[in-house]
C-alpha positions, 0 to 999 in steps of 0.5 A, a space after each residue: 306547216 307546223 300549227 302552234 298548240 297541236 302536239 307533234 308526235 315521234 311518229 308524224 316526225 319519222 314520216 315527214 323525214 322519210 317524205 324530205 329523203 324521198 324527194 332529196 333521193 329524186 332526180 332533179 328536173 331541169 330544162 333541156 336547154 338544147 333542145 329548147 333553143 338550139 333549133 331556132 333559125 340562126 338566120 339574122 340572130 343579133 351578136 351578144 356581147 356579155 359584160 362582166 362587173 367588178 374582179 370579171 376581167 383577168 389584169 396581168 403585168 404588161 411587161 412580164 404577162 404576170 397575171 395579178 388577177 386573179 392570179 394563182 390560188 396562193 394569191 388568192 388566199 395571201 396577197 395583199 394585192 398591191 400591184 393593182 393599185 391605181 397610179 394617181 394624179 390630185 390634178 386628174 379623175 382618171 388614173 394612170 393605166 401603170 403596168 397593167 393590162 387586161 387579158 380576157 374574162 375571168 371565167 373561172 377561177 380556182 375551180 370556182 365558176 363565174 361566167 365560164 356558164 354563160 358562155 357554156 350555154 350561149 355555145 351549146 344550148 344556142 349555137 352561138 359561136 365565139 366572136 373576135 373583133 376585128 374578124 369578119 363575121 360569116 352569115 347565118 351564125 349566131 356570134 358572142 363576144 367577150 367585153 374585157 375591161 379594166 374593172 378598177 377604171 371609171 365606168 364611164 371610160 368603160 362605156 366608152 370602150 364598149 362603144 368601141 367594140 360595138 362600132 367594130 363588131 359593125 364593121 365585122 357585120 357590115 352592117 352600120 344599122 347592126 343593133 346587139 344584145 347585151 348581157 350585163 352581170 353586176 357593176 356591167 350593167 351600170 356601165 351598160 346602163 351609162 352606154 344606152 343613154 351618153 355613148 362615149 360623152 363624159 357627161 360627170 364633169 356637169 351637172 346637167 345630163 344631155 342624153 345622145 342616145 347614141 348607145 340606144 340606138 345600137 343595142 336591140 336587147 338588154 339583159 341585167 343580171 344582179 346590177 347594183 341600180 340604187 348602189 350598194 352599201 357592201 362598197 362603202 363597208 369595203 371602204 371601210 374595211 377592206 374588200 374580202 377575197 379569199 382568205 385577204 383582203 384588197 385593203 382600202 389604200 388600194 380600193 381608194 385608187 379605183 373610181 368604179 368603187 365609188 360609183 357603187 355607193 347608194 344613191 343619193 336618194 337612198 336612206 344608206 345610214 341611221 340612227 341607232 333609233 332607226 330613224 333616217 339620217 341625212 348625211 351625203 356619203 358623197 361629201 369628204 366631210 362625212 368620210 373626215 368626221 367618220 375617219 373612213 378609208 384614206 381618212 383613217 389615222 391607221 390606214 394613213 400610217 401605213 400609206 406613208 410607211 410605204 415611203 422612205 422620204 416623209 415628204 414625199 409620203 405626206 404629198 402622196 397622201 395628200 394627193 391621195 385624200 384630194 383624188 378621193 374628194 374628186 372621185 366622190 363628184 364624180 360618183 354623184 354626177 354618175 348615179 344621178 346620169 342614169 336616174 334621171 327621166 329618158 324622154 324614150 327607150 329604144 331597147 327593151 331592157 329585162 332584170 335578174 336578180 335574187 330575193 332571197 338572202 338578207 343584205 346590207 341596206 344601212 348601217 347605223 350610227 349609235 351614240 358612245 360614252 363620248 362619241 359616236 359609233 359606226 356598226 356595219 352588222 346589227 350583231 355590232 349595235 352594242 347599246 340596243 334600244 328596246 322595240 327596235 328590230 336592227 335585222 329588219 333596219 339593216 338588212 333587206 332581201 337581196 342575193 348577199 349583196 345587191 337588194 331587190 330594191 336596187 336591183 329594180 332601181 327603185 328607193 323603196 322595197 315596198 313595191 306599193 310605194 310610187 317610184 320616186 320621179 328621178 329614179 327612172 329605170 325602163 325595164 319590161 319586167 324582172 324574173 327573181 331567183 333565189 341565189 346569191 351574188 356570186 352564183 346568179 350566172 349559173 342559175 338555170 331559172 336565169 340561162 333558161 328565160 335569158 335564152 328566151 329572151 334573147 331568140 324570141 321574135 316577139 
């Protein structure tokens, strides 16, 4: 530690170079995976089932096999991806399935990892062998299995069809009292989260939230890896903007037909917007109001413009759009009775729960409204603010640690970062503890500090 006042000398300056490059040239330490885990008994070890989050399926066309993700490397530096779009209809929350169809986990991806690590660890550090739904399971082998699913799709469809293939993955077990692990990486756990508490029941059409329990009781142990629990603000800045992939963007038009996005908003609970003073203010992101007035997404004169460029008939790109902005008022109900179905108190907790995240990287908690010469103005970065109020620090209003893209706070379900701070009454969140690295988003799923204590925890019997 470098003390103020103390002179620091050329010489002290070499040496501590030369003690940085020693350590830099040393081997780095890390665990024998293999030989830590692959020797447990494999005898009545639960099959796992790992859960990729949002872009973790691969989508390909259903008539052709075309892949339109992630597709080719040139895709993922130009396209525009409009083929992902969603068909929708103003009547109905869940859009038309259209043309495509999923064709597995997105493991890697030009050359770039994203949970081809997991799968590489739970096969050779553990012995997992791959399992298919459908085929019967052979005693004494530890099993995993992939959940691929349309990332673009209510979550709560999606934990539908993860109830399916833990109901067939029973019948490979023969076993109906068979209880799964579950690894959930990102927007997974959320739709894992909804899975344990309503099984296949749609509860986002009421405002009450009977809990079934039907998934609890068929999950042993849950492991969630980098899970948006309190919502991020990175959703509502993609809305905005535009979801950056590659050297593109998939534009806002697209991400408007994709109810999973809007159930990564911020809580209700949350302080997600401010003034330009840092004081709170009490706009609900889940009102149509506030995407009007801020002329957000669909609601922007630009983006409409291009929505009905597509269109060579005006009516029929006015009713689009039109049907567009009345399915985005709908999708936003919907996110709200969602975040509020997995916060709301559980009288019990069958499973055990553990959570991964980073710590380390500043993320986006707020963005902050500053007045204009005529209106307002909304920054999504403190680099943006342009009229800066004296004392007010827009690093520490908007930015919290996180892994660049959840904070820890949402990472831990909880309202405040300040782990003094009682945990507000509805945002219950039953985890036994969590472990933090310092990684970001896109690279948790081959930390080793993560593969080592989730095989830990997923072998001991205790």
């Amino acid at each position: 530690m470098l003390l103020t006042g103390q002179p620091f000398s050329l010489r002290k300056l070499l040496c501590l170079l030369a003690v940085l490059l020693l350590n830099a040239c040393g081997p780095a330490i890390q665990p024998d995976l293999k030989r830590l885990y692959q020797l447990r008994d494999a005898a009545e070890q639960p099959p796992v089932i790992i859960v990729p989050g949002i872009l973790g399926s691969r989508l390909a066309m259903s008539d052709s096999g075309r892949e339109v993700w992630p597709g080719s490397l040139w895709k993922l530096m130009f396209s525009d991806y409009q083929q992902l779009r969603l068909h929708i209809d103003s009547r109905h929350p869940a859009p038309v399935q259209g043309l495509q169809q999923v064709t597995g986990i997105t493991d890697q991806v030009a050359g770039r990892d994203f949970y081809g690590s997991i799968i590489s660890i739970l096969r050779d550090a553990a012995g997992y062998a791959p399992g298919v739904a459908g085929e019967p399971a052979q005693p004494g082998q530890r099993r995993y299995y992939v959940f691929a699913y349309d990332w673009r799709q209510d979550n709560q469809k999606s934990a539908v069809k993860l109830g399916e293939l833990i109901d067939q993955i029973r019948l490979d077990y023969n076993n109906p009292e068979l209880r799964v692990d579950i690894i959930a990486h990102s927007m997974g756990g959320l739709v894992t989260r909804y899975y344990l508490r309503y099984g296949a029941m749609d509860v986002l059409n009421r405002n009450d939230f009977p809990m079934t329990l039907e998934g609890a009781n068929k999950v042993r142990r849950v492991v969630l890896l980098g899970t948006p629990s309190m919502g991020s603000v990175n959703s509502i800045r993609s809305f905005i903007r535009g979801f950056d992939v590659g050297l593109t963007k998939v534009p806002t038009e697209i991400l408007a037909t994709f109810p999973s996005i809007y159930q990564l908003f911020p809580h209700a609970l949350v302080d997600w917007i401010v003034s330009g003073s840092g004081r709170p203010l009490q706009r609900d992101i889940y009102s149509r109001r506030i995407w009007e007035r801020f002329q957000w997404s669909v609601f922007n004169p630009q983006v409409q413009q291009k929505i009905l460029q597509r269109f060579k008939d005006p009516q029929t790109g006015q009713k689009y759009l039109q049907d567009l902005q009345d399915f985005f008022a709908m999708q936003l109900e919907r996110a709200r009775r969602f975040s509020w179905s997995l916060t709301v108190p559980m009288a019990e907790v069958p499973y055990q729960m553990v959570v991964f995240g980073g710590d380390c990287s500043l993320t986006p908690t707020r963005i902050v409204v500053e007045k204009t010469s005529d209106d307002f103005a909304v920054r999504l970065w403190p680099n943006e603010v342009k009229n800066r109020i004296a004392g007010v620090d827009y690093d520490q209003i908007m930015l919290e640690p996180g892994d660049s893209t959840v904070t820890k706070a949402s990472l831990l379900g909880r309202v405040s970062l300040d782990p003094s701070v009682a945990r507000h009454e509805y945002s219950f969140f039953p985890a036994r503890y969590p472990i933090f690295v310092c990684e970001n988003h896109e690279n948790l799923t081959q930390n080793v500090t993560f593969q080592d204590n989730l095989l830990h925890f997923l072998l001991s019997r205790d």
